[in-house]
C-alpha positions as CSV (number, residue, x, y, z in Angstrom):
1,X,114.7,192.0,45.2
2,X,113.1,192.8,41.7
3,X,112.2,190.3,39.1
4,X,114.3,191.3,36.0
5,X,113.0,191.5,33.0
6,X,114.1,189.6,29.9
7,X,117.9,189.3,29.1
8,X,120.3,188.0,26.3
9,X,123.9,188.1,26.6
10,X,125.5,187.5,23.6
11,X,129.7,187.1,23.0
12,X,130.6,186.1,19.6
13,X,133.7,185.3,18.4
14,X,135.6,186.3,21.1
15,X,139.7,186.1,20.6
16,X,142.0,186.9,23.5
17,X,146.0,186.5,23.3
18,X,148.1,187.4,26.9
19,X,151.6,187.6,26.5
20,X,151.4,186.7,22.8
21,X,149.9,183.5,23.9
22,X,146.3,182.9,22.6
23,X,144.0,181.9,25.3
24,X,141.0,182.2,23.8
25,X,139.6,181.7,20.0
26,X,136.5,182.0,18.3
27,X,134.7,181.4,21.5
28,X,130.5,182.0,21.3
29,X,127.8,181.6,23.3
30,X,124.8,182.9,24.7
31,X,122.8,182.5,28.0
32,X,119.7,184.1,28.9
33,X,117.2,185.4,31.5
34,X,116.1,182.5,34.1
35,X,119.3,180.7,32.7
36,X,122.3,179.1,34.4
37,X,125.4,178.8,31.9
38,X,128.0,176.8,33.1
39,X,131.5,176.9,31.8
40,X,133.5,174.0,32.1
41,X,137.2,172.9,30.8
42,X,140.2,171.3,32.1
43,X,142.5,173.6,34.5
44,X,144.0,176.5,31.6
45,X,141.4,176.2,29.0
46,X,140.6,179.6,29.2
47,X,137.4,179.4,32.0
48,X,138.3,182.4,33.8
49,X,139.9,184.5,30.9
50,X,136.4,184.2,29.3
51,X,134.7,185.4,32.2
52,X,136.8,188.2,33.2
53,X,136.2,189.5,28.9
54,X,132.5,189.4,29.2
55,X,133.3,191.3,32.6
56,X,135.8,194.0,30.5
57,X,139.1,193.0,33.1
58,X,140.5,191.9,30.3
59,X,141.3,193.0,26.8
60,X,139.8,191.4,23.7
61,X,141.8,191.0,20.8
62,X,138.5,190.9,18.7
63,X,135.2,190.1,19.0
64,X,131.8,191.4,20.4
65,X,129.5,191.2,23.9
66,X,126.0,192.7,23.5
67,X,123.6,193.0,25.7
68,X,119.7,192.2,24.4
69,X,121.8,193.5,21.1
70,X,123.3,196.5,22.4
71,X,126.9,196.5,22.6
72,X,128.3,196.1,26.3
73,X,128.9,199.1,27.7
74,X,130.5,200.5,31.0
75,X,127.2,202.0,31.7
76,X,124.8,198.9,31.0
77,X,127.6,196.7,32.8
78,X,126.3,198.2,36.3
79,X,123.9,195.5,36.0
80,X,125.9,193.0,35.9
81,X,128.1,191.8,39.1
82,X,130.8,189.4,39.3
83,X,132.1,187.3,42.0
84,X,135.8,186.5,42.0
85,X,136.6,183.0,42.7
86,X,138.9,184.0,46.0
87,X,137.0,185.2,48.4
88,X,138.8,188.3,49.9
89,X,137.3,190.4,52.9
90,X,139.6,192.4,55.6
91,X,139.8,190.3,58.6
92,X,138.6,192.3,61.4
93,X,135.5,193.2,60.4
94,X,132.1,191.3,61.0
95,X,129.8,189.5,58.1
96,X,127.4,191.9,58.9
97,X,129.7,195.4,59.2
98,X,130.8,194.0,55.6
99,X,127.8,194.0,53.8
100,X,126.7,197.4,55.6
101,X,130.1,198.8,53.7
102,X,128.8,197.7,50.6
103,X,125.0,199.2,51.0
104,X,126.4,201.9,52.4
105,X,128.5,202.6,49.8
106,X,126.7,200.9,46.5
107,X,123.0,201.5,47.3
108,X,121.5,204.7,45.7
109,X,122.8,207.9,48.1
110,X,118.5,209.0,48.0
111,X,117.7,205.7,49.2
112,X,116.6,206.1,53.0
113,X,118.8,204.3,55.5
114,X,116.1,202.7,56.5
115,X,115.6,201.1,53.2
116,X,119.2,199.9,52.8
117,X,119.4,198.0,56.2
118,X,116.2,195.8,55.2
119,X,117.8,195.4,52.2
120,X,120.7,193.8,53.6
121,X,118.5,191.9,56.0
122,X,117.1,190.6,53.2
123,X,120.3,189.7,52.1
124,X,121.2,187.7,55.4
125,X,117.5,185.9,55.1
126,X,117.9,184.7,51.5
127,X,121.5,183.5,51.8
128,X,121.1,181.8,55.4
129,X,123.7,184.1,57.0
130,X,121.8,185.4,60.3
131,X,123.5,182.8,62.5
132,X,127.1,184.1,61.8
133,X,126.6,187.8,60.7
134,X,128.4,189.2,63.6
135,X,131.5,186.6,63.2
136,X,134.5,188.2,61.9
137,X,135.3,187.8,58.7
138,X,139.1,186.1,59.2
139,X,141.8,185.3,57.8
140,X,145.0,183.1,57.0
141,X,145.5,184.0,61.0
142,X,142.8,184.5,63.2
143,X,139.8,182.3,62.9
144,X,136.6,183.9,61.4
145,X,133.5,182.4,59.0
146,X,134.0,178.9,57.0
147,X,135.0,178.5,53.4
148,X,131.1,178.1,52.4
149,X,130.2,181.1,54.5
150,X,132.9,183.6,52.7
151,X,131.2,182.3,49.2
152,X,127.8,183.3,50.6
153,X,129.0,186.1,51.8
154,X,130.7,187.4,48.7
155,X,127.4,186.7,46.7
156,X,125.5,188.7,49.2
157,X,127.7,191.9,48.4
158,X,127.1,191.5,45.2
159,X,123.3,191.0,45.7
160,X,123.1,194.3,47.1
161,X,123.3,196.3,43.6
162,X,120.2,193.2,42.6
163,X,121.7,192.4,39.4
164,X,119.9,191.1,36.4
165,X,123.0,189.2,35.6
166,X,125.9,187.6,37.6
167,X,129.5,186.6,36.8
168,X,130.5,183.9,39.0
169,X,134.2,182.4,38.7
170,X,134.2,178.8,40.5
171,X,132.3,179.2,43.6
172,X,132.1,175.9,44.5
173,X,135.9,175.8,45.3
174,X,137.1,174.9,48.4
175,X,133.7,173.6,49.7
176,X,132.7,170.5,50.3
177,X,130.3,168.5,47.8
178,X,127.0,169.1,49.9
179,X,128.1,172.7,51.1
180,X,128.8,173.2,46.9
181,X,125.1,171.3,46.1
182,X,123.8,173.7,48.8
183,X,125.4,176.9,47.1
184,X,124.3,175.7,43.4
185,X,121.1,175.6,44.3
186,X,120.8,178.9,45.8
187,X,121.8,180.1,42.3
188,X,119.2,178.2,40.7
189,X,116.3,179.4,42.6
190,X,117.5,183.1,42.2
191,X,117.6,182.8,38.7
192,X,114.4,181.0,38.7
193,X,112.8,183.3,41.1
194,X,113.7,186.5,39.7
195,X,114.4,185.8,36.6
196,X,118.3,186.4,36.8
197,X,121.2,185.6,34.1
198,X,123.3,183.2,35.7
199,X,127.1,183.1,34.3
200,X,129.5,180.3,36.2
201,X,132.4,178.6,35.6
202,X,133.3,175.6,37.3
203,X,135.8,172.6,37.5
204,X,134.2,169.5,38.7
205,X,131.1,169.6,39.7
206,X,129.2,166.6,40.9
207,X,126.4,164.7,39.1
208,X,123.4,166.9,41.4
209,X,124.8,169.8,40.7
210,X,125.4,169.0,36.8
211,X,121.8,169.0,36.2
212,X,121.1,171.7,38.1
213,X,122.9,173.9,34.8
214,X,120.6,175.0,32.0
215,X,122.9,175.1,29.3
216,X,126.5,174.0,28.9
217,X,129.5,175.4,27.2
218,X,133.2,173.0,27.4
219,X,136.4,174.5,26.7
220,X,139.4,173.1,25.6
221,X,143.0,174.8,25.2
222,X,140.4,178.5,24.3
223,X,138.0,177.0,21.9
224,X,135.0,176.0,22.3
225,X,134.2,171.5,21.8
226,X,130.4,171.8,23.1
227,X,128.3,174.3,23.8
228,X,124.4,173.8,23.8
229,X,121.5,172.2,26.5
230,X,123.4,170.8,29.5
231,X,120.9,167.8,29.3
232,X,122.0,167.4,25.3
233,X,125.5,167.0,26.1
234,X,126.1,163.4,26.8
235,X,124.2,162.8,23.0
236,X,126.8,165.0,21.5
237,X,129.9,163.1,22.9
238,X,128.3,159.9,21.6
239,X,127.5,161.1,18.2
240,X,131.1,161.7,18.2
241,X,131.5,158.3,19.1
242,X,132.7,158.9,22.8
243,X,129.4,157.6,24.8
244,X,129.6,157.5,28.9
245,X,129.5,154.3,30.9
246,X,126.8,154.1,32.7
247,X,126.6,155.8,36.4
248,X,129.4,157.6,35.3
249,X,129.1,161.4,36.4
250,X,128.6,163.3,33.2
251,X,130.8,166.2,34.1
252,X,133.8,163.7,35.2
253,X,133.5,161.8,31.7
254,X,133.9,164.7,29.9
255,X,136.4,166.4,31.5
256,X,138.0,163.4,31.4
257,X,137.7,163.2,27.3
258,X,138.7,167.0,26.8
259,X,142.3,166.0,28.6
260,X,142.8,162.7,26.5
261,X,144.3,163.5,23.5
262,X,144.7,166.0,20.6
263,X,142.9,163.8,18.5
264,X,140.0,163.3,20.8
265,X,139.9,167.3,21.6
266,X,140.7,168.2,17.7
267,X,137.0,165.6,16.8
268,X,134.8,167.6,19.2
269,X,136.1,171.1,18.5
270,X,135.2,170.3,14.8
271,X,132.0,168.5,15.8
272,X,130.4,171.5,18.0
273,X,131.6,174.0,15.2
274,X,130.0,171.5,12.4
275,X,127.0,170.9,14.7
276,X,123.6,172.9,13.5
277,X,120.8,170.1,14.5
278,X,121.1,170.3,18.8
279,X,121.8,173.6,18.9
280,X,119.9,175.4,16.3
281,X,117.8,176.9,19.0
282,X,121.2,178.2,21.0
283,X,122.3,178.9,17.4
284,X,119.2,181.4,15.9
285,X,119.8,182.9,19.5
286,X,122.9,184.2,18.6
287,X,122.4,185.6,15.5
288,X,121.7,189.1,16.8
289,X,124.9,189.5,17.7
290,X,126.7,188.8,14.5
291,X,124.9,191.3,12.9
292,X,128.5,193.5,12.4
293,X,132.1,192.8,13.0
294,X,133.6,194.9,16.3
295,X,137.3,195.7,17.1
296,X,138.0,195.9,20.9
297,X,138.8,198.9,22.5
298,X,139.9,199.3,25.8
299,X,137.4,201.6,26.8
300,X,136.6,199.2,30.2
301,X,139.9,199.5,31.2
302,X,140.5,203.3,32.0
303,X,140.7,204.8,35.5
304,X,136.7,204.9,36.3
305,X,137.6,208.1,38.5
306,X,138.9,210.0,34.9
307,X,136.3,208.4,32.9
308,X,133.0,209.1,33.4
309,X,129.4,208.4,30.9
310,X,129.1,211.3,29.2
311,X,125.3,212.5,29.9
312,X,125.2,210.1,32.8
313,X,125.9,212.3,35.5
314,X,128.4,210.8,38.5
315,X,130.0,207.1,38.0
316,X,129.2,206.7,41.6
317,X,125.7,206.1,43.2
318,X,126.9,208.0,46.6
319,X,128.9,210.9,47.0
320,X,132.6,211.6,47.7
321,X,131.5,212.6,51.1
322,X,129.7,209.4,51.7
323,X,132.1,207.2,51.0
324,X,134.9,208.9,52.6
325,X,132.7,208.5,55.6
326,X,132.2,204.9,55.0
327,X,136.4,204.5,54.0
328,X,137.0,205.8,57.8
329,X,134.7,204.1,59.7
330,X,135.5,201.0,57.9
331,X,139.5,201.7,58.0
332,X,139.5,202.3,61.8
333,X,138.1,199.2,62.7
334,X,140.3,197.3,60.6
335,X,143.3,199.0,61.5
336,X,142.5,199.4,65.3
337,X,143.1,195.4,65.9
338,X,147.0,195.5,64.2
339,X,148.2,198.8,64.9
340,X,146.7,198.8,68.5
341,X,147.1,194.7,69.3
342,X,147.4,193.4,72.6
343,X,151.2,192.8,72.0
344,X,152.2,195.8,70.5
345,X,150.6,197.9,73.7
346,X,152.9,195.6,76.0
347,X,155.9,195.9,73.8
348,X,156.3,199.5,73.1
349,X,155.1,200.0,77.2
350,X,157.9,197.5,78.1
351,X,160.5,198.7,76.0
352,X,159.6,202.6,76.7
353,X,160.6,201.3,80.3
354,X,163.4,199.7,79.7
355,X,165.2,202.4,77.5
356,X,164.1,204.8,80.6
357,X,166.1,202.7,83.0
358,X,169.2,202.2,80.8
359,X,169.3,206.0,80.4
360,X,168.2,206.9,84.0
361,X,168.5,210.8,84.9
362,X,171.1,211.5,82.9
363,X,173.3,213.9,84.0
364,X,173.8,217.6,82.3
365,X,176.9,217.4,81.7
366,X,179.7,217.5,79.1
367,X,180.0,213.8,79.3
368,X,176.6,213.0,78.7
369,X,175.9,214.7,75.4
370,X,176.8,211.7,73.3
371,X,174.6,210.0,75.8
372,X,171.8,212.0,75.1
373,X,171.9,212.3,71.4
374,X,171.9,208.3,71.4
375,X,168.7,208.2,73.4
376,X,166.9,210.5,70.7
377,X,168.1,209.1,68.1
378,X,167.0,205.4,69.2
379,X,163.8,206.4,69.7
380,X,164.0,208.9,66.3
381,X,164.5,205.5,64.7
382,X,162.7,202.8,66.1
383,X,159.5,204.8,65.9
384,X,160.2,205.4,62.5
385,X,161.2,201.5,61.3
386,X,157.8,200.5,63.5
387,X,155.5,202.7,61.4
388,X,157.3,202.9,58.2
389,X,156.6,198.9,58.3
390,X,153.2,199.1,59.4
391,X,152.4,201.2,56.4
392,X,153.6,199.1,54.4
393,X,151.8,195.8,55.9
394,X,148.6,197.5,56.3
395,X,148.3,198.1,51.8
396,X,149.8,194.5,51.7
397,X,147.1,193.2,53.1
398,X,144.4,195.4,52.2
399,X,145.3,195.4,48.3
400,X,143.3,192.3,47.4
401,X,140.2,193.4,49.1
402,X,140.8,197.4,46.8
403,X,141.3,195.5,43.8
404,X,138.3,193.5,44.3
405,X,136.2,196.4,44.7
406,X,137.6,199.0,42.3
407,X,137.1,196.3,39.9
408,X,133.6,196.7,40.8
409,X,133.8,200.6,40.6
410,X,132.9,200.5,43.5
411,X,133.8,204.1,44.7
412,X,136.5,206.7,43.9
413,X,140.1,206.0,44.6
414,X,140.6,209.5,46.3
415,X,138.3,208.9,48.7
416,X,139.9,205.5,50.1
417,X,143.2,207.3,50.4
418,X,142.2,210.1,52.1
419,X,140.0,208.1,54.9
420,X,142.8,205.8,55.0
421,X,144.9,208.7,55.6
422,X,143.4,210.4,58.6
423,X,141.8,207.5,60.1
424,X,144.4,206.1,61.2
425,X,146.2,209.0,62.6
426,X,144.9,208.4,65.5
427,X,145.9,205.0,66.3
428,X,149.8,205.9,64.7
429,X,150.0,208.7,67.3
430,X,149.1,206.9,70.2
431,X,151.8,204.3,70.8
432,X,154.8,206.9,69.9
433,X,153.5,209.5,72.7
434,X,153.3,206.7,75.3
435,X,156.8,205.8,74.5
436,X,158.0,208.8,74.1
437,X,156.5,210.3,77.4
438,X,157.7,207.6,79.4
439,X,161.3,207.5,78.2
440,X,161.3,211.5,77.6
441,X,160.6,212.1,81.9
442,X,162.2,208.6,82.9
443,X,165.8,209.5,81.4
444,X,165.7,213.3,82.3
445,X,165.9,215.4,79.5
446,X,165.1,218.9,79.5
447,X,162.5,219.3,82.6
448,X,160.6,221.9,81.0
449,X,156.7,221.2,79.7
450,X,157.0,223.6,76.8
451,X,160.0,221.9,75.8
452,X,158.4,218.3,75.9
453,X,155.4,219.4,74.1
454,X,157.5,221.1,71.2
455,X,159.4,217.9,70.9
456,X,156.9,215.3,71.1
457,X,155.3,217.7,67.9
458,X,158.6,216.8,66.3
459,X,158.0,213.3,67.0
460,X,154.2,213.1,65.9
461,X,155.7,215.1,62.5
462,X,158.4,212.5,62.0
463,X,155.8,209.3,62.8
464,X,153.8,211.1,59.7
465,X,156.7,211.0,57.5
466,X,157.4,208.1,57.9
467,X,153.8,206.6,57.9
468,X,154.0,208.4,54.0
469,X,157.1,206.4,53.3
470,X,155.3,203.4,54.1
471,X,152.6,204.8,52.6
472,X,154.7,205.1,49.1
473,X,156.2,201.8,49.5
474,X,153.0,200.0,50.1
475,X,151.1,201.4,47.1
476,X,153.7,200.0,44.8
477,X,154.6,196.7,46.8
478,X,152.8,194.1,47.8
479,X,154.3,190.8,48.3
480,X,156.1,190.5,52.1
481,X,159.1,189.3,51.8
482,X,160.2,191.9,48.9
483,X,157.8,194.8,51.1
484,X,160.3,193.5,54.3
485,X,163.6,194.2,51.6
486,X,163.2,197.0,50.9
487,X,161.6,198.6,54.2
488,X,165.2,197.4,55.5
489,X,167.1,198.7,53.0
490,X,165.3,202.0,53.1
491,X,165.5,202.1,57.1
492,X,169.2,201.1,56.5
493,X,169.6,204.1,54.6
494,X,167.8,206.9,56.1
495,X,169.8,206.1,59.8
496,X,173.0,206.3,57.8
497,X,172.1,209.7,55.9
498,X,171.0,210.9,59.5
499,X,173.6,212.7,60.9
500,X,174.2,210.0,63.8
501,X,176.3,206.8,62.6
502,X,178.5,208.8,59.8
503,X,178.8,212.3,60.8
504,X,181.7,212.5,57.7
505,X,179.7,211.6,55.0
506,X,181.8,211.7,51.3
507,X,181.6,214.8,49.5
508,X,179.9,213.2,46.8
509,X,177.3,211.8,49.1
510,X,176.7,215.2,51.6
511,X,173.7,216.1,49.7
512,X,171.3,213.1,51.0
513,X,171.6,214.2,54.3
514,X,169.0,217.2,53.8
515,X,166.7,215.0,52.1
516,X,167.0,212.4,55.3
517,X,163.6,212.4,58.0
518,X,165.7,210.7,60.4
519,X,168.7,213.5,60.5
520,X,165.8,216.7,60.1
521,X,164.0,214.9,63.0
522,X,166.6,214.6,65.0
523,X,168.4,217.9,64.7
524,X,165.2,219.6,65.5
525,X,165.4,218.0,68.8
526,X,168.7,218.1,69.3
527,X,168.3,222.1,69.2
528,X,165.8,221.8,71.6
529,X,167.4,219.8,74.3
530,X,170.9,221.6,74.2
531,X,169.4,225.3,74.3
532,X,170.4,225.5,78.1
533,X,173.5,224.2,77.2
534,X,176.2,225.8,79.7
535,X,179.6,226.8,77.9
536,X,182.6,224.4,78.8
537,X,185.9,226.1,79.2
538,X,187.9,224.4,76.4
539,X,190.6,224.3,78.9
540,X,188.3,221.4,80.8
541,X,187.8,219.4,77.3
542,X,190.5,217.4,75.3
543,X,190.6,218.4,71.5
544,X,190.0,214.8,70.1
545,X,186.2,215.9,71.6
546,X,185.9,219.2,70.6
547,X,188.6,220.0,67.8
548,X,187.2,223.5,67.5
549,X,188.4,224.7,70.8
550,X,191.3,226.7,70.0
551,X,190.1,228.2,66.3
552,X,189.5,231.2,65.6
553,X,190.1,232.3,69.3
554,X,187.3,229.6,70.6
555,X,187.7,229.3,74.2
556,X,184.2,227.9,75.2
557,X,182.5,224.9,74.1
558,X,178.9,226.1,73.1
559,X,175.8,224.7,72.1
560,X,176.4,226.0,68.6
561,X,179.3,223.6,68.9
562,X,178.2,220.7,69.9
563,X,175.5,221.0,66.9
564,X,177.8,222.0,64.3
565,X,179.9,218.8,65.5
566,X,177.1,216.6,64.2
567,X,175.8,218.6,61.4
568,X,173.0,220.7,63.0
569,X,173.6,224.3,61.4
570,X,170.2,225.6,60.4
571,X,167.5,227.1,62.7
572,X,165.2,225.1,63.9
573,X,162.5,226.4,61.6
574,X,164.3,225.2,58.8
575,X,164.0,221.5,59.9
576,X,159.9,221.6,60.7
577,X,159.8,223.6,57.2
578,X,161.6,220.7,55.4
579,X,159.4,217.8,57.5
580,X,156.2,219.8,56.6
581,X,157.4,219.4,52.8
582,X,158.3,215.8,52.7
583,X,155.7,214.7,54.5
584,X,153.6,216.4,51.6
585,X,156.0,214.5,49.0
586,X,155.7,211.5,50.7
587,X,151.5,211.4,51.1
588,X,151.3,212.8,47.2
589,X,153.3,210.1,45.4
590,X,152.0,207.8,47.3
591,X,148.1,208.6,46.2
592,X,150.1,209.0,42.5
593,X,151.4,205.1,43.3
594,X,148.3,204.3,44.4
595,X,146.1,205.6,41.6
596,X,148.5,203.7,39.2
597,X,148.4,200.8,41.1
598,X,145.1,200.4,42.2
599,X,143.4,200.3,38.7
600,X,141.5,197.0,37.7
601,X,144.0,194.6,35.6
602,X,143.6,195.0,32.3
């Protein structure tokens, strides 16, 4: 890790209204190389709002950041980092297959590998992580690092890039006090160390760790009541006639007077504006940066894949390749535990089983063609609810983690999709065929291996389309229960449009059926298991079955009739053709979603 040189960042005046709600006003303040600036405030007094504008996640309505006087740009934000107060991780994966992601991904593509890993050892060694770097990471389930651990870890992916300046939003929450002291004073001896710019806020820290803070800034409903030497700050509140008891922990006192009162809040407000003595040294600091007036513009928050420096070559220190590499490798082992989970193996074994006993060797025979068609279409749709849902849970719970790091620009959209895409096509493919090969041969359809084969490609081609529905659905939602809605409503509504349940769909309605994966799935299949279909005499069948013996001089019942009874009256082709194309629908507007979707909040 380099020592950095030295750094001033500036932000003056900064003004910041959400919802036509101001959260922020006037709000300046500086911090420097080998510094530690702490932000403190009540809960809502604009703590995080202030650190997500100097980070550019959020828009300013005015006022300026520079950087050693320059203004802040995308480009000279690379060395800055910021660590989001919730720690966020994907669960199966180990502390140390995490921070390879991240070196992998961040660290410089001419960088030998070599390098890189004794980078991130370094990593593990400065951050006291070697004892638990092949734990899983965990989550609200299944058991993985502690609370204090995650923080460490989060830091230590951020670490990686070495940045001359960090952004850190409460990391002491959720610890306990020592475990926070402990944490704190990692920070400090990094900034003192290697001269870093230290940027945290923080709620309610003890007495240790208050002193531990260079320089102190208070906030109180967005503006700013103190900001100056951390060690100055008590002096200030009694000059305003507020003085602390004795023993008293500084940063509980004040808190406690920025939540009194209006009056109390409206006297220090005025007193840090008014006050030039304590902090004329933070003050002459400053001045650089009100050299000229600046009007935000929301340069920070356009799509980093569309946006690139001009003259600065790629956005991205590694390649497309390189991280699509990384996106699979990382993707299969996070996906491997859910879609391929102890109990899913045993359910879709057990149930494959079961549906092959209740439709034991059925018989070819005129009676059992309603039998038949039942058995395909169960399995047409519970493979399809089973993978149209896992789609959706697996960007559920992955969307936190892709928002954390595409924040961080931290590689190109495309190149997540894509891996996400084919890297778990392996995994979707797997339970289906089992089930399918076990029911298919079990029940006795057609014995013939080119048969089987054809329709198991069927099958794999429906599991796709329906792994893009819940693909598009995903992208676009992410809270469970409404994700669980709609996939119902959408399963719902693709069995009804396909061709099994209401064969007599309303005139006004017919239309959806060609647009259904369910009924192009399943009259595929149906043409291949009734091709050896043996005519019927219609003299052997009642007409409430077949009303079409009789017509037109009809005096067979044919295969073609059996299909046309259930809507099946294009060639096969046809029906792979119109999978092929929705399955390209499907994957496209769910990148479109996901491009939409997955850009940093602005």
């Amino acid at each position: 890790m380099k020592t950095s040189g030295p750094t001033e960042l500036c932000f003056t005046d900064i003004n910041v209204t959400i919802d036509a709600k101001e959260i922020l006003s006037d709000v300046t303040g500086a911090v420097h190389s080998g510094e530690i600036l702490a932000v403190m405030g009540p809960s809502g007094s604009g703590k995080t709002t202030l650190l997500n504008s100097v980070a550019g996640r959020v828009a300013r309505k005015s006022g300026e950041i520079t950087l050693n006087g320059n203004k802040l740009t995308r480009r000279l934000r690379k060395n800055m980092c910021y660590v989001m107060q919730e720690d966020v991780f994907l669960c199966n994966l180990t502390l140390r297959e995490t921070l390879y992601f991240a070196a992998m991904v961040q660290l410089p593509e001419k960088m030998p590998y070599q390098e890189k890993m004794s980078c991130l050892q370094d990593i593990l060694d400065a951050l006291d992580l070697n004892a638990c770097k092949d734990t899983r990471m965990g989550g609200p389930v299944e058991r993985g690092l502690s609370g204090g651990e995650k923080k460490r870890a989060s830091i230590g992916c951020e670490l990686l890039m070495d940045p001359d300046i960090m952004l850190l939003d409460e990391p002491t929450t959720g610890l306990d006090s020592s475990t926070a002291c402990d944490l704190m004073s990692l920070l400090k001896r990094y900034t003192s160390d290697y001269n870093k710019t230290v940027l945290v806020t923080i709620h309610q820290p003890s007495s240790r760790m208050f002193y531990m803070f260079t320089r102190l800034m208070l906030l109180a409903k967005g503006k700013v009541a103190y900001f100056g030497q951390a060690d100055e700050a008590l002096d200030f509140f009694a000059d305003a006639g507020l003085p602390c008891t004795p023993h008293c922990n500084p940063a509980d006192f004040m808190l406690e007077m920025l939540k009194r009162d209006d009056d109390t809040v409206g006297r220090l407000v005025c007193g840090s504006q008014g006050s030039t003595s304590r902090n004329a040294e933070v003050i002459k600091s400053t001045q650089p940066c009100q050299e000229a007036s600046f009007v935000f513009t929301p340069d920070l928050d356009l799509d980093p894949d569309l946006d690139p420096d001009p003259g600065q070559g790629s956005r991205y220190p590694t390649s497309f390749w390189t991280q699509y590499k990384m996106h699979m490798w990382r993707t299969y082992k996070q996906s491997r535990g859910r879609i391929l989970s102890m109990h899913s193996i045993i359910g879709m074994l057990a149930l494959a089983v079961i549906v092959g006993f209740i439709w034991f060797q059925i018989p070819r025979t005129a009676d059992s063609v309603r039998d038949r068609m039942g058995l395909l279409f169960f399995g047409i749709g519970h493979m399809g609810f089973i993978t149209i849902f896992d789609g959706i849970v697996s960007f559920s719970e992955e969307r936190p983690v892709h928002l954390k790091e595409r924040g961080a620009g931290m590689y190109r959209l495309s190149s997540l999709y894509l891996a996400k895409i084919t890297s778990e096509l392996p995994l979707t493919f797997l339970l289906p065929a089992c089930y399918y090969t076990i029911s298919y041969w079990m029940a006795g359809l057609r014995p013939l291996a080119d048969v089987f084969f054809a329709s198991l490609a069927i099958m794999i081609l429906h599991v796709l389309n329906c792994k893009g529905i819940g693909f598009m659905i995903g992208t676009g939602i992410w809270k469970f229960r409404l994700a669980l809605t709609i996939t119902s409503t959408t399963m719902v509504s693709l069995i009804m449009v396909g061709g099994f349940y209401i064969t007599m769909m309303p005139p006004w309605l017919f239309w959806s059926r060609y647009l259904s994966v369910f009924g192009h799935t399943l009259s595929a299949m149906l043409i291949l298991e009734f091709a050896d279909f043996t005519p019927i005499p219609c003299s052997n069948v009642t007409l409430d079955t077949y009303p079409q013996c009789g017509r037109n001089g009809t005096e067979f019942v044919t295969a073609d009739v059996v299909l046309e009874q259930v809507g099946t009256v294009l060639p096969m082709y046809m029906y792979v053709m119109a999978l092929t194309v929705t399955l390209i629908v499907y994957f496209s507007a769910g990148y479109a979603i996901f491009r939409f979707r997955g850009k940093p909040k602005s």
